[in-house]
N, C-alpha and C positions, 0 to 999 in steps of 0.2 A: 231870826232864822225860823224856818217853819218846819215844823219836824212831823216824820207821818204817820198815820196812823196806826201805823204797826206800833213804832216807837212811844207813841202816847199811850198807847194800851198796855204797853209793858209797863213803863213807868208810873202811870197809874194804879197799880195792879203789887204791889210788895212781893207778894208774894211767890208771884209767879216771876218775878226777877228772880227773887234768892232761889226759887228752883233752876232755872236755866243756870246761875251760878255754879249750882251745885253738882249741875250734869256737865258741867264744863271742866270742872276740877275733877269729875270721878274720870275721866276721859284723860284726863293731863298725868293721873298718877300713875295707869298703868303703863303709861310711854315712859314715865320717869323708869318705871322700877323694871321695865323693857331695856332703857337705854343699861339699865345697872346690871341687868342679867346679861346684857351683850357684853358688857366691859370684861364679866368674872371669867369667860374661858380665856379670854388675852391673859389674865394674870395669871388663872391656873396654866394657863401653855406656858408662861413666862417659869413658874417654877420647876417645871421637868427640864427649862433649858438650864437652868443653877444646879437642879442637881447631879447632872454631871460636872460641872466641875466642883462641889463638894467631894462626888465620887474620887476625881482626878486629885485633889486635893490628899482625900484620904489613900488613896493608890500611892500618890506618891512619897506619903509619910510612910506606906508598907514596904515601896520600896527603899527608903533610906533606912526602915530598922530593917530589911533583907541584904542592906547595904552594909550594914553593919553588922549584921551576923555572919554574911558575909567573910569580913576581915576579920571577924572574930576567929571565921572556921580556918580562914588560910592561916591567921598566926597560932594555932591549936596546931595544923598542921606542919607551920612550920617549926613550930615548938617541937612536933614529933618529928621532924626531920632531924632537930639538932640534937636529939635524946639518939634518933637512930646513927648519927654521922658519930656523936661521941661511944656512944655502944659500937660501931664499927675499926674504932681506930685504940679501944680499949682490950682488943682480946683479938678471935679469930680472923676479925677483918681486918686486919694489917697487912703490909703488900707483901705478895707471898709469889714464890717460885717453883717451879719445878724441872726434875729432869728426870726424863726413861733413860736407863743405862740399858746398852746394848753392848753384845761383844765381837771382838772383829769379824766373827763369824755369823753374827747378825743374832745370835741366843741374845734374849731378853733376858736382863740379871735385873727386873724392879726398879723402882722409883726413889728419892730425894726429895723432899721437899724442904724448903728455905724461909724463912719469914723473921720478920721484925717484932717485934717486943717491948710495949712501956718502957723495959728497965732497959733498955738498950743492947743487949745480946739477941743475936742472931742464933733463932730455933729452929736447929736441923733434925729432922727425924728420917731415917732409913727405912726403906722395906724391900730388903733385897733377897735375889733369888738365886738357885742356879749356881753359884757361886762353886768354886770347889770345897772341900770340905778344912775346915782348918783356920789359922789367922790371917788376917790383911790387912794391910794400911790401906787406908782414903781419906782423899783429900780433894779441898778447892781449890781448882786449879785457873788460872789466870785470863783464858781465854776460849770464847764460847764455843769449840770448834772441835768437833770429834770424827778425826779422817784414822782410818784403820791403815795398815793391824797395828799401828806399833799406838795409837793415841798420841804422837808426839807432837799434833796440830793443837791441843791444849795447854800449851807451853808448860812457864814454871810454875808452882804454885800460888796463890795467893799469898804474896807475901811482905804487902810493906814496905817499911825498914828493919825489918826483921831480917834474923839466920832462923833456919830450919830447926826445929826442937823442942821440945819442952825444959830437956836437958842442957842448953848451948844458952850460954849467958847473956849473950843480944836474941835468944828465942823467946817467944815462937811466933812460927806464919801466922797471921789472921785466919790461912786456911788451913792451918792444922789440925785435925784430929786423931782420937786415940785409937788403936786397931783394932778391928771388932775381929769376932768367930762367926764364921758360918758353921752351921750344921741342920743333921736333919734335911741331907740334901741340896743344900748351901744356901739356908734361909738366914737372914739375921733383920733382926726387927729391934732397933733402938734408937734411943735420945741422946741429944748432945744441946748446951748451951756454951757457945761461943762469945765472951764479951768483948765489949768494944770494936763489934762487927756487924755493919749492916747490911740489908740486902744491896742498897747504890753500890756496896763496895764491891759486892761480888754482879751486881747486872751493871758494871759502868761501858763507856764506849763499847769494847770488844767483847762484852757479855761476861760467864765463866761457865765452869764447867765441875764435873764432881767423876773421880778418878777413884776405880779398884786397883789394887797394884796384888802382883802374884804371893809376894811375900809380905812380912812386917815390917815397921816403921820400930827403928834403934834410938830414936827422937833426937838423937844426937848428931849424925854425920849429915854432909853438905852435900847436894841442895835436899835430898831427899828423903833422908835419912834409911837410903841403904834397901828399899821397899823392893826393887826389882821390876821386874817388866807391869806396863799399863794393860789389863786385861777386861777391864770393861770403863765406858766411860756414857756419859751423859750431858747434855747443853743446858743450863738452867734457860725456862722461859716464864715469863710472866703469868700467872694462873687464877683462877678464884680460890679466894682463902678459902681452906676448910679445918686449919690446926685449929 
């Protein structure tokens, strides 16, 4: 083969080969470390797209411990629900009653209120008005229903199987109490604990009711022990506790 005179001059010539080597490699390295500089933004781009999901990653461990404080905070609350439901059914939140006594002639004689109790007795307290001056029997009587003048739409008293009295040896009503005094105008402001009486007994089907009578109660004669005419009467209704 016959080779030309370029090529003979190179090869002849040492040194001027290893320079054209040299300029050939100095040419080849900056394309290499080009080709490398182009790769580095693809991987830097590649790490902003991971680190959302590290982000997500850690979002979503924030949300499992928000998940969990969470339930933490509903059973704290419902811990305090059941502090507040047992503090309700411990004292004045108990189911409670009331009734405005009115008399045939439409005078407001004051309020009754009715409620249950831990121990099982039924806590009546009075705040009544108006009244005439002097003593009176009242009582719970059977049926929610106060038609005038005579109050005899609140039937008989609350009574069981009971007889009427304190004094009468099968007594007394469930609705029995003892006879207050009005005075001062015909104010009377007092307490009574009733046991083994609770509010169902007196709000059952037909409701009941809470009867002034004109006279006293002798706690002995039948049904009523002897009390006289109904002068003011009242419907128990269901109310917010406030005993």
């Amino acid at each position: 083969m016959t080779r030309s005179t370029t090529e003979t001059r190179i090869l002849s010539r040492p040194g001027l080969f290893g320079a054209l080597m040299l300029g050939a490699s100095l040419i080849v390295m900056p394309m290499t470390a080009f080709s490398q500089t182009a790769t580095a933004p693809a991987d830097a781009g590649t790490a902003p797209a991971e680190a959302p999901a590290a982000d997500a990653s850690a979002g979503s461990a924030a949300g499992t411990d928000a998940a969990a404080s969470g339930t933490a905070s509903d059973t704290a609350a419902a811990g305090g629900e059941t502090t507040t439901t047992s503090a309700t059914q411990s004292g004045s939140g108990n189911a409670q009653a009331a009734a405005l006594l009115k008399g045939a002639d439409g005078t407001e004689h004051g309020s009754v209120t009715a409620s249950d109790t831990a121990s099982g007795a039924l806590h009546v307290i009075l705040h009544l008005s108006s009244l005439p001056d002097g003593p009176h029997a009242v009582h719970i009587h059977e049926t929610g229903k106060c038609e005038g003048p005579t109050f005899e739409s609140a039937g008989g008293h609350l009574a069981g199987d009971k007889d009427h009295g304190a004094f009468s040896p099968n007594g007394m009503h469930p609705g029995d109490l003892p006879n207050v005094d009005a005075a001062d105008g015909g104010a009377v402001n007092q307490e009574f604990f009733l046991q083994d009486v609770t509010l169902s007994d007196v709000m059952n089907d037909d409701g009941g009711a809470f009867i002034v009578h004109a006279g006293t109660d002798d706690y002995t004669s039948q049904p009523a022990g002897n009390a006289g005419d109904r002068i003011a009467c009242g419907v128990f209704e269901a109310t917010t506790a406030s005993n």
